[in-house]
Backbone atoms as SQL, in Angstrom:
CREATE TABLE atoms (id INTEGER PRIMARY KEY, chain TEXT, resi INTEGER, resn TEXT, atom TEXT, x REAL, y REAL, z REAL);
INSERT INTO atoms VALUES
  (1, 'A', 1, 'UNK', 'N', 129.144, 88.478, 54.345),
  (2, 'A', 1, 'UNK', 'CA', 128.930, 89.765, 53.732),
  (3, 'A', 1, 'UNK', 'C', 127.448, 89.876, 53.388),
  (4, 'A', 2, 'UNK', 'N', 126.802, 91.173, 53.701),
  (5, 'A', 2, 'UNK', 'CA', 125.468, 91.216, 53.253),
  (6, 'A', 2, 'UNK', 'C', 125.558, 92.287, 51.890),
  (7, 'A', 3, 'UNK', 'N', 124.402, 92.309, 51.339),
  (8, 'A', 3, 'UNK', 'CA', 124.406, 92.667, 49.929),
  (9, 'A', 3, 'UNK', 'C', 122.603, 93.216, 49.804),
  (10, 'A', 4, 'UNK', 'N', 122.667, 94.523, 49.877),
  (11, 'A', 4, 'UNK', 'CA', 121.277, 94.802, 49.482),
  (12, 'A', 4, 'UNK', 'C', 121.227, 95.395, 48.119),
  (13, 'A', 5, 'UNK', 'N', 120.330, 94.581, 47.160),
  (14, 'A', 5, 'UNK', 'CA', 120.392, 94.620, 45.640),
  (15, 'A', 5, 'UNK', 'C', 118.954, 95.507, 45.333),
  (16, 'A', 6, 'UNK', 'N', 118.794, 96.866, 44.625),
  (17, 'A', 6, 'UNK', 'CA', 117.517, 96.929, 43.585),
  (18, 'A', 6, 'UNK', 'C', 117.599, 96.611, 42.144),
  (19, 'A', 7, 'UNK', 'N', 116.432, 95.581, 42.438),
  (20, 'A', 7, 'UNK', 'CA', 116.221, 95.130, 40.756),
  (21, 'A', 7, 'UNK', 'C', 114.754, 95.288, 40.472),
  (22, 'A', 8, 'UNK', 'N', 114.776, 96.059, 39.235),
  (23, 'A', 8, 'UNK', 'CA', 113.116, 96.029, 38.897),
  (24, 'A', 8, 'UNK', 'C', 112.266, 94.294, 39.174),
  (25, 'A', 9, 'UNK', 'N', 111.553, 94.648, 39.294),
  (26, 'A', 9, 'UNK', 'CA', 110.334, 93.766, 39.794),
  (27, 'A', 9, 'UNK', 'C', 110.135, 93.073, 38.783),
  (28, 'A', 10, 'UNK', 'N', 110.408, 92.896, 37.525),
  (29, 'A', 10, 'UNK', 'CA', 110.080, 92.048, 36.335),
  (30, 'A', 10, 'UNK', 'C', 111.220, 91.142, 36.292),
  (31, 'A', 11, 'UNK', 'N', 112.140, 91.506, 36.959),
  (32, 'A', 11, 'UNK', 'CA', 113.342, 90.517, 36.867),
  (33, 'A', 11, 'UNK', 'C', 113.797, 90.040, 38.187),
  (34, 'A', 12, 'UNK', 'N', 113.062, 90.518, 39.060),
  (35, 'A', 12, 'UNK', 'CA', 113.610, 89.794, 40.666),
  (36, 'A', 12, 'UNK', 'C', 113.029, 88.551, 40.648),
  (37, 'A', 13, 'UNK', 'N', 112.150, 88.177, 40.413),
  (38, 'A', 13, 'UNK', 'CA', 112.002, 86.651, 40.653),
  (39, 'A', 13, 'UNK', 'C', 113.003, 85.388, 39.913),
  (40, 'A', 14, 'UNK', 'N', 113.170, 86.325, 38.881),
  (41, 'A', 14, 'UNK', 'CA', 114.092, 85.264, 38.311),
  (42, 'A', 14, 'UNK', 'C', 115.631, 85.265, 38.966),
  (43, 'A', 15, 'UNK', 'N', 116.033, 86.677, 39.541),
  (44, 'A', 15, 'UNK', 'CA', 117.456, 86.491, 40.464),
  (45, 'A', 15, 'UNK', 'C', 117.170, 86.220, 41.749),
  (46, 'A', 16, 'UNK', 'N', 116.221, 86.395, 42.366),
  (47, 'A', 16, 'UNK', 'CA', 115.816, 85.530, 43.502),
  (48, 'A', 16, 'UNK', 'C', 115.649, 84.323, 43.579),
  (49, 'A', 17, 'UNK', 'N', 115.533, 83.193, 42.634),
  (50, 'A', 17, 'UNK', 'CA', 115.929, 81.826, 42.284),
  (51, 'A', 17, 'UNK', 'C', 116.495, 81.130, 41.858),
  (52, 'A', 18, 'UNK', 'N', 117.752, 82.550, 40.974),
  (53, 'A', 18, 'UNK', 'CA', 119.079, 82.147, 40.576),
  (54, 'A', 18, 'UNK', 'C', 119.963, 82.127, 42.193),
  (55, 'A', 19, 'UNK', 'N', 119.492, 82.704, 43.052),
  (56, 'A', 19, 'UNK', 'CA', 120.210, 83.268, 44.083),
  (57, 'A', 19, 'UNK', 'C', 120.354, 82.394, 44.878),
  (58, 'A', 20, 'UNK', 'N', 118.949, 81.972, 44.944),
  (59, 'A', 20, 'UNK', 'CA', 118.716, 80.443, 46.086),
  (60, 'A', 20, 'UNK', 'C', 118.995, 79.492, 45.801),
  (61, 'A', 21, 'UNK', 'N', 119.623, 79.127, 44.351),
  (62, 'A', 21, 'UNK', 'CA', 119.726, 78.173, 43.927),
  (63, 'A', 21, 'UNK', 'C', 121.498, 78.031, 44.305),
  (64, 'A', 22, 'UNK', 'N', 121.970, 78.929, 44.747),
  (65, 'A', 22, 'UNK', 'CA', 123.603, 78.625, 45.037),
  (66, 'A', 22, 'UNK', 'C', 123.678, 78.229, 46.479),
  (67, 'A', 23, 'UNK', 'N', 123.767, 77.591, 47.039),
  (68, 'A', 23, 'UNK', 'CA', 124.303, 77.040, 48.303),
  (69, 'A', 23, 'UNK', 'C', 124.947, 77.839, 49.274),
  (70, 'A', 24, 'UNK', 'N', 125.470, 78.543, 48.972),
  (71, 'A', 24, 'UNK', 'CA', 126.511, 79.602, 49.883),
  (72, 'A', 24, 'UNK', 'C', 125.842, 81.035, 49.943),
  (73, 'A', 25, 'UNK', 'N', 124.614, 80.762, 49.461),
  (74, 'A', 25, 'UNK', 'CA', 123.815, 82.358, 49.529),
  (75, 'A', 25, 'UNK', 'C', 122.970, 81.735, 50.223),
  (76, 'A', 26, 'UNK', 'N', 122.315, 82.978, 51.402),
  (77, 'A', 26, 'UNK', 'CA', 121.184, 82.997, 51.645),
  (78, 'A', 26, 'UNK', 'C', 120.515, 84.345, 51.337),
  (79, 'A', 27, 'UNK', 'N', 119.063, 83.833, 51.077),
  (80, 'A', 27, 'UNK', 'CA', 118.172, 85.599, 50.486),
  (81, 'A', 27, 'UNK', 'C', 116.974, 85.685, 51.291),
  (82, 'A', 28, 'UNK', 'N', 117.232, 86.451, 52.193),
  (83, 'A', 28, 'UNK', 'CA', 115.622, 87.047, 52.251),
  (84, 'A', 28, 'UNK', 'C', 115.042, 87.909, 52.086),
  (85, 'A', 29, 'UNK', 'N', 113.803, 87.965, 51.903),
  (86, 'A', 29, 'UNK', 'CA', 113.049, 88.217, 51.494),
  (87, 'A', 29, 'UNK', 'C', 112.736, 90.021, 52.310),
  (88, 'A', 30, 'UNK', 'N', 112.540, 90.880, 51.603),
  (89, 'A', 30, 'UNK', 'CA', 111.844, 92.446, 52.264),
  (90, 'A', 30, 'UNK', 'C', 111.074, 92.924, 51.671),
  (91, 'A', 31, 'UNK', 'N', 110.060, 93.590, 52.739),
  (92, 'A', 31, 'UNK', 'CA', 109.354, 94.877, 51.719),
  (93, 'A', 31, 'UNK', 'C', 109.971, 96.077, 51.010),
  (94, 'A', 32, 'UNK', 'N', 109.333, 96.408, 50.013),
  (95, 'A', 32, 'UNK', 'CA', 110.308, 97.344, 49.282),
  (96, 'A', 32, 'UNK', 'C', 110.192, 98.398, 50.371),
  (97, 'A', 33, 'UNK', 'N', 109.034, 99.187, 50.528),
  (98, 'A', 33, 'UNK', 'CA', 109.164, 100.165, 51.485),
  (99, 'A', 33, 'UNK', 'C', 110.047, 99.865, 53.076),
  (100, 'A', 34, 'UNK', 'N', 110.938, 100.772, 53.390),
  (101, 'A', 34, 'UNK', 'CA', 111.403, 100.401, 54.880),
  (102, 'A', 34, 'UNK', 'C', 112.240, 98.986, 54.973),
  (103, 'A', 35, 'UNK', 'N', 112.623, 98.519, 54.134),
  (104, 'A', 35, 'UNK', 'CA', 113.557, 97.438, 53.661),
  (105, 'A', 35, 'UNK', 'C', 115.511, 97.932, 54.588),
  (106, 'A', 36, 'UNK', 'N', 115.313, 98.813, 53.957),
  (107, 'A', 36, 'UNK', 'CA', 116.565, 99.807, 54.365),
  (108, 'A', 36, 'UNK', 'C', 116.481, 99.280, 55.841),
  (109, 'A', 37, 'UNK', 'N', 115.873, 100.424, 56.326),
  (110, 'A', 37, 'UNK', 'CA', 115.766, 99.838, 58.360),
  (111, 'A', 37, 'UNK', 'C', 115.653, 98.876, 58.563),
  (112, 'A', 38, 'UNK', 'N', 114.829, 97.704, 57.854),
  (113, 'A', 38, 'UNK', 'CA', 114.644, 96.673, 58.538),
  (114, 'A', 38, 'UNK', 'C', 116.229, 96.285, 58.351),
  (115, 'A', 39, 'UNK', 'N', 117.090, 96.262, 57.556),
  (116, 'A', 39, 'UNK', 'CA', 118.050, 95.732, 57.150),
  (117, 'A', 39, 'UNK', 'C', 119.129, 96.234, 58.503),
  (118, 'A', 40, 'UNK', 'N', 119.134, 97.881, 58.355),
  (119, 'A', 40, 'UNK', 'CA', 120.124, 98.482, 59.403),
  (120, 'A', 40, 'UNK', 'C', 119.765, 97.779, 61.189),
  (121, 'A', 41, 'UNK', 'N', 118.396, 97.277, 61.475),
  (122, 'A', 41, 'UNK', 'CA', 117.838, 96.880, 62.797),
  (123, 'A', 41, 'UNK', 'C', 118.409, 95.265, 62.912),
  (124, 'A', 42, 'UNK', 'N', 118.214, 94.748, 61.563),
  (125, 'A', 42, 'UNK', 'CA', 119.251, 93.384, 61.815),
  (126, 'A', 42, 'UNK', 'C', 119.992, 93.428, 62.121),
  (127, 'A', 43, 'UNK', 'N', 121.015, 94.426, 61.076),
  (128, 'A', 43, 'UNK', 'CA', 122.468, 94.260, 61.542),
  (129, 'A', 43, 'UNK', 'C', 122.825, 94.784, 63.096),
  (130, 'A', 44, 'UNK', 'N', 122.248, 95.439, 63.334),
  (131, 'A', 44, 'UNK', 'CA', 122.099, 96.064, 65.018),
  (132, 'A', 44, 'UNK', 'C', 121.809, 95.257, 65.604),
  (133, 'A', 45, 'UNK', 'N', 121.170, 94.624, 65.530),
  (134, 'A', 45, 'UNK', 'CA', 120.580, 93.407, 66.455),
  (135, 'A', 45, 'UNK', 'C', 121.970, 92.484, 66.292),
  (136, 'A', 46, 'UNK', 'N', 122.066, 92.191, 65.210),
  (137, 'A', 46, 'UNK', 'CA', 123.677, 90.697, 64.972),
  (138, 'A', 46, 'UNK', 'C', 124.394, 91.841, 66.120),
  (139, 'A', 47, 'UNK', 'N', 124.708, 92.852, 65.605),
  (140, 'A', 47, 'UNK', 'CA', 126.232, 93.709, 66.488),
  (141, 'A', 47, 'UNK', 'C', 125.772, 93.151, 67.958),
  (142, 'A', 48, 'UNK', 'N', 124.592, 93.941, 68.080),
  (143, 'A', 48, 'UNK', 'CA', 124.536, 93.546, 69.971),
  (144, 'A', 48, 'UNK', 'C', 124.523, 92.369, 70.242),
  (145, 'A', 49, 'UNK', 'N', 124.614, 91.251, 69.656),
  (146, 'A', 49, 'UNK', 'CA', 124.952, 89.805, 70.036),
  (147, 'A', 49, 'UNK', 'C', 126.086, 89.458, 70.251),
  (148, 'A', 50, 'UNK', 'N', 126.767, 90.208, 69.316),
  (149, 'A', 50, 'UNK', 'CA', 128.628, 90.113, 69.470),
  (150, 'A', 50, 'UNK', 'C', 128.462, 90.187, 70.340),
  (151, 'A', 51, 'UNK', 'N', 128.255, 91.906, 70.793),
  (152, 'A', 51, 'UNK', 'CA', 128.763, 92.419, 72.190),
  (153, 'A', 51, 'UNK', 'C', 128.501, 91.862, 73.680),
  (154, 'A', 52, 'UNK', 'N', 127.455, 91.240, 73.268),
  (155, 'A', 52, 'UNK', 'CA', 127.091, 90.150, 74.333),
  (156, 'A', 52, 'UNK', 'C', 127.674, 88.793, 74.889),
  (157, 'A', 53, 'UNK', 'N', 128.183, 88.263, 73.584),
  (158, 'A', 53, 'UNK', 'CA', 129.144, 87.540, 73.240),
  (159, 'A', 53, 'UNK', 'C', 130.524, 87.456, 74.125),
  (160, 'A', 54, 'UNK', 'N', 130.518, 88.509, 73.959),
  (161, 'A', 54, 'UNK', 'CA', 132.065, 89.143, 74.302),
  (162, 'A', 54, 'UNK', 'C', 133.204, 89.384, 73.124),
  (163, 'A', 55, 'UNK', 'N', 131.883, 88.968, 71.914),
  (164, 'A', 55, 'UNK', 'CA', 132.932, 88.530, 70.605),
  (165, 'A', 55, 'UNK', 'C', 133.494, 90.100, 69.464),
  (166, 'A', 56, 'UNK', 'N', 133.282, 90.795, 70.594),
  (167, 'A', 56, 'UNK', 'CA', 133.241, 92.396, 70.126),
  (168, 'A', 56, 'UNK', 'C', 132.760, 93.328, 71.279),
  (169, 'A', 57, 'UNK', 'N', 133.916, 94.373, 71.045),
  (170, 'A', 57, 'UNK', 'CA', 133.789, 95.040, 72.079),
  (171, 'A', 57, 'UNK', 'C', 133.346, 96.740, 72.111),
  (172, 'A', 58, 'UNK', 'N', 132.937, 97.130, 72.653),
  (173, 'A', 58, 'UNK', 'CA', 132.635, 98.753, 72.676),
  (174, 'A', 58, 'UNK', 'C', 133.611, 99.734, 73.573),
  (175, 'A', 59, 'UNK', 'N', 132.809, 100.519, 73.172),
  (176, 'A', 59, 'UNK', 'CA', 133.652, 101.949, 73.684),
  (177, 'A', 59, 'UNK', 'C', 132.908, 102.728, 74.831),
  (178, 'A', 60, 'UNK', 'N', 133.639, 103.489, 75.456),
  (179, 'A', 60, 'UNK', 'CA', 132.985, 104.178, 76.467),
  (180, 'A', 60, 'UNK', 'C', 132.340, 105.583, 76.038),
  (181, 'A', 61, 'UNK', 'N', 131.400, 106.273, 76.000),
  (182, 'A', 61, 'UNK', 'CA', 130.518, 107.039, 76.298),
  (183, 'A', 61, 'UNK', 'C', 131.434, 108.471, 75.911),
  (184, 'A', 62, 'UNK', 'N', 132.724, 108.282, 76.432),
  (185, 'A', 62, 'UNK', 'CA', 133.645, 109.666, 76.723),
  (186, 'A', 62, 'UNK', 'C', 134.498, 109.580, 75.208),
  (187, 'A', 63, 'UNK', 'N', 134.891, 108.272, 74.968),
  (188, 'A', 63, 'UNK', 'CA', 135.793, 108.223, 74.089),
  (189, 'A', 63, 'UNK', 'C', 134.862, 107.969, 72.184),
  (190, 'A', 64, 'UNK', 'N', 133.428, 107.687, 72.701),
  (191, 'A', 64, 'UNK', 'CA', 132.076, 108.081, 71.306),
  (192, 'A', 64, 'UNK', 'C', 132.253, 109.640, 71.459),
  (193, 'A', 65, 'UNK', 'N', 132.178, 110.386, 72.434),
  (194, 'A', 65, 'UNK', 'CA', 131.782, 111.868, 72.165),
  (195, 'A', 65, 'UNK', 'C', 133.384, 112.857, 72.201),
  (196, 'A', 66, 'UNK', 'N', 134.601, 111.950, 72.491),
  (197, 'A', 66, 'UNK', 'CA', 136.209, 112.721, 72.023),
  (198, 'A', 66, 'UNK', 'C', 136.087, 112.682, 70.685),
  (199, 'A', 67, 'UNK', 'N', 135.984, 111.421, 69.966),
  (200, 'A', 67, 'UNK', 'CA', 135.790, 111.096, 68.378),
  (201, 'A', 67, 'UNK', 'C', 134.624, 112.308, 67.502),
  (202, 'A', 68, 'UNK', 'N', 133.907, 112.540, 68.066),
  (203, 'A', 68, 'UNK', 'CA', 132.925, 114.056, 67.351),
  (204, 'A', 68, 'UNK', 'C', 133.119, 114.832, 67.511);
């Protein structure tokens, strides 16, 4: 599960090392500006790996534009 958090800037460092400090989290790091996209271009990027994968599958072209 991903998790995009705003926390004022006087207190992110300290939950950014409460964060890293748990084992089963990973955090990285973004710019505040454009954080958003970079975030949505990851997850786009992970999806098209599935699909490459074979570990997830898509739809055809006809049955994206029946659905709108």
């Amino acid at each position: 599960m991903k998790l995009l958090l705003e926390v004022e800037k006087s207190k992110a460092g300290l939950l950014v090392e409460f964060l890293r400090s748990l084992p089963y989290v990973k955090v990285k790091a973004g710019a505040e500006e454009g954080s958003s996209l970079a975030a949505e271009l990851e997850e786009a990027v992970e999806e098209l790996k599935l699909v490459r994968a074979g570990k997830k599958k898509t739809r055809t072209l006809k049955a994206f534009l029946d659905e709108v």
